[in-house]
C-alpha positions in Angstrom: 96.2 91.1 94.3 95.0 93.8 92.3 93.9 97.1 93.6 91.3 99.3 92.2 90.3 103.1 93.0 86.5 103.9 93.6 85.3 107.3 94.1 82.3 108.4 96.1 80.5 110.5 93.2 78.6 112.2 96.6 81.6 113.3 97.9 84.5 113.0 95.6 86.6 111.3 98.6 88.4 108.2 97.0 88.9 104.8 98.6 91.3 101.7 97.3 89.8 98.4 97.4 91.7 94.8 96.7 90.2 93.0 94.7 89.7 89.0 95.9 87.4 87.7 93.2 84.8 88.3 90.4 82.0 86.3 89.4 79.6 87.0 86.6 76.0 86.1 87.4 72.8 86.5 84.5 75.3 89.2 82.9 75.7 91.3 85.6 79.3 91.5 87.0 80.1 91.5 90.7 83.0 92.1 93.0 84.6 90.4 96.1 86.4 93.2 97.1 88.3 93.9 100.7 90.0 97.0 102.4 93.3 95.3 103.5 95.6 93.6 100.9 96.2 90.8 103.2 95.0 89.2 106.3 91.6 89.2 107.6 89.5 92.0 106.9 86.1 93.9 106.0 84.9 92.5 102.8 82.3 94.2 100.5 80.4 92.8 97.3 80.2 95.1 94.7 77.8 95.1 91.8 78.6 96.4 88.4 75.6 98.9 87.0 75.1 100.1 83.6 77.3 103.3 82.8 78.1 105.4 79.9 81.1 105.2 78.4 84.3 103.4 79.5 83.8 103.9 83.5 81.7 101.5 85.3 79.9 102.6 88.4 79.7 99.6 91.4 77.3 99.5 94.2 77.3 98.0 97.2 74.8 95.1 97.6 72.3 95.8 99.7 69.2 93.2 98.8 69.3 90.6 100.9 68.5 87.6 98.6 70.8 88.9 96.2 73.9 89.3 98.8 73.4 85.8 100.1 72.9 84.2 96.4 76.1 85.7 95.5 78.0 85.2 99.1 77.1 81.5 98.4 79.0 81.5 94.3 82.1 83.4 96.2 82.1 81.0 98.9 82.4 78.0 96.5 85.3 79.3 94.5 86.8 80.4 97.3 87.6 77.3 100.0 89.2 79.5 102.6 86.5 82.4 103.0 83.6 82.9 105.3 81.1 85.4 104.4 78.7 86.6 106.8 
């Protein structure tokens, strides 16, 4: 499973996230991404934003209509996962 390094731009503190899936929906890219490599655990969806450059920034999704429209795509490609 890949891994990727995200740094909080607020306090420079950096966190490594695994990445379980990506799904592209109306161009904008987003991330299933959890804090254990295996097993259960905490899950986040991240969504690409617009950056300068070659770094992307992510955010967390917040908006609920948004977060349950793309819970429901991940659920579909992914039999064994339960997103709540």
């Amino acid at each position: 499973m890949e891994s990727l390094l995200f740094t909080d731009p607020k306090t420079g503190e950096t966190e490594s996230f695994y990445v379980i899936e990506e799904t592209v929906l109306s161009g904008t890219t987003y991330l299933l991404v959890s804090l254990e490599e295996e097993g259960d655990s905490q899950a986040l969806i991240l969504k690409a934003l617009p950056g300068d450059g070659e770094e992307i920034t992510y955010d967390i999704v917040e908006d609920d209509a948004e977060m349950e429209a793309i819970s429901r795509i991940f659920m579909e490609i992914l039999d064994d996962i339960v997103i709540e």
